[in-house]
N, C-alpha and C positions, 0 to 999 in steps of 0.2 A: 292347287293352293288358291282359296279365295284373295279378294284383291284386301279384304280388311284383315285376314290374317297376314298378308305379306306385309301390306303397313304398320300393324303391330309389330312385325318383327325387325323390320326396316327400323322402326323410331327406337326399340331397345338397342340395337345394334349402333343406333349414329349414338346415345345417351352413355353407353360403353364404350365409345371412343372419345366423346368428347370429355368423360369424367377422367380418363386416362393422361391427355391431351392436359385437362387444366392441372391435376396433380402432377406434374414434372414440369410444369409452367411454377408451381407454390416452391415443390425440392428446388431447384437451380436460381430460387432467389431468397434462400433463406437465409442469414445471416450466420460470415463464417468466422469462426476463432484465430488466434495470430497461427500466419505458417510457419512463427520459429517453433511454437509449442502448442501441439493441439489443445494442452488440457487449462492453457494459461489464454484467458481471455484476453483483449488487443488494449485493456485498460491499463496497461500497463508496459511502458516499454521496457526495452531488451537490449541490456550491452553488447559489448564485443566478447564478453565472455560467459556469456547465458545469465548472467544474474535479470531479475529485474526487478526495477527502480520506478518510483512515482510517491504518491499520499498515500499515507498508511488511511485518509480519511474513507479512501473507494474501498474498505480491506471487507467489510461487510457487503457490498454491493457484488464484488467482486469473488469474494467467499475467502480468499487467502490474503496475507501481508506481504509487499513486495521484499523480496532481498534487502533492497536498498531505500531506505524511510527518509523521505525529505524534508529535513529540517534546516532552520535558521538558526546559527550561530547568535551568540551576544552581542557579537559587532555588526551585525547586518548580515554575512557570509551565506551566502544557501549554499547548499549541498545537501549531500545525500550519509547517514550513519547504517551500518550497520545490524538489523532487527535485532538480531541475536544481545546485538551489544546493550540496545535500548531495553532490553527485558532484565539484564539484571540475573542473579544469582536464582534457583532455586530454593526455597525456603521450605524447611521441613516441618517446622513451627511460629507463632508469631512471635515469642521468645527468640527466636534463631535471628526472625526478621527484625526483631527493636535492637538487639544487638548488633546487627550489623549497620543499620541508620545510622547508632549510637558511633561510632566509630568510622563511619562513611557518609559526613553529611551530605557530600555529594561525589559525583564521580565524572571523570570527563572520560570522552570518547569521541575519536577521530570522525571528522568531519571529508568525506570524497568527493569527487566528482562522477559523474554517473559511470565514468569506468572503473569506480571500485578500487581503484589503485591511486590515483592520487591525491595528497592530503592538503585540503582548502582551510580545514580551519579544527578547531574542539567543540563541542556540544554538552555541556553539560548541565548532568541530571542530580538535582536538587530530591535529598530526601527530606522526610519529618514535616513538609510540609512547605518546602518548599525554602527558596532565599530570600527573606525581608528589608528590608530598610527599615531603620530606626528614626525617629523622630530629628534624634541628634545628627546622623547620618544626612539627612536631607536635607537640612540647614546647612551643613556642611556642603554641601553640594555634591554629595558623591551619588555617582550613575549605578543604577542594576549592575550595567556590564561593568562596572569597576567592583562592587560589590561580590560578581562572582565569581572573577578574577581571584580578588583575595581570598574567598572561600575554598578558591580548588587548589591553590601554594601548597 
């Protein structure tokens, strides 16, 4: 064997070890998913009983909506609703849906704590366009939260 074929074969030999060498240097620091649930990214944490809870605002980033949607109550309260709850009926038609508005202007739904089981407060969800204040209303000095208060009696 010439001395320039051995160095050709020598330099592919070190270039096959070292491309080997830096690909399991890139695998072993590649970013990993939570170890409660491979397929649930770490944007999101994880109760005590597998639900998980966060901003429904990361649900796009993320790809899915947590379990558990964190929202603010009327009186300040955070916590966490339900997704299920916050979606509401299936509607088969918009007739179906103006009807049900029409008789549900709004709906309240329990308010948890990240474990899913205990109740902090209600949340509720204004249809038709939402809960207004009236001109007369303001003058009066009445608050939103007192406002939606009376709306969901």
């Amino acid at each position: 064997m010439t001395k320039t074929k051995f160095f050709n074969v020598t330099i592919f030999v070190f270039t096959i070890i070292a491309g080997m060498i830096i690909g399991i240097m890139f695998i072993n620091n590649t970013p990993k998913v939570s170890a409660v649930s491979p397929s649930i990214p770490k944007y999101y944490q994880v109760n005590s009983n597998g639900q998980t809870y966060g901003s429904a605002l990361t649900a796009d980033f993320v790809g899915k909506e947590p379990d558990l949607v964190a929202v603010v109550c009327a009186d300040g309260t955070k916590g966490y609703a339900y997704a299920k709850d916050l979606k509401g009926p299936d509607f088969k038609s918009p007739e179906e849906a103006l009807a049900y508005e029409k008789n549900n202007p709004s709906v309240t739904v329990p308010v948890y704590e990240a474990d899913g089981k205990t109740v902090v407060g209600q949340f509720v969800l204004a249809y038709g366009g939402g809960i207004t204040l009236t001109t007369e209303e303001k003058a009066n000095g009445i608050t939103m939260a007192e406002k939606i208060e009376q709306v969901s009696k």
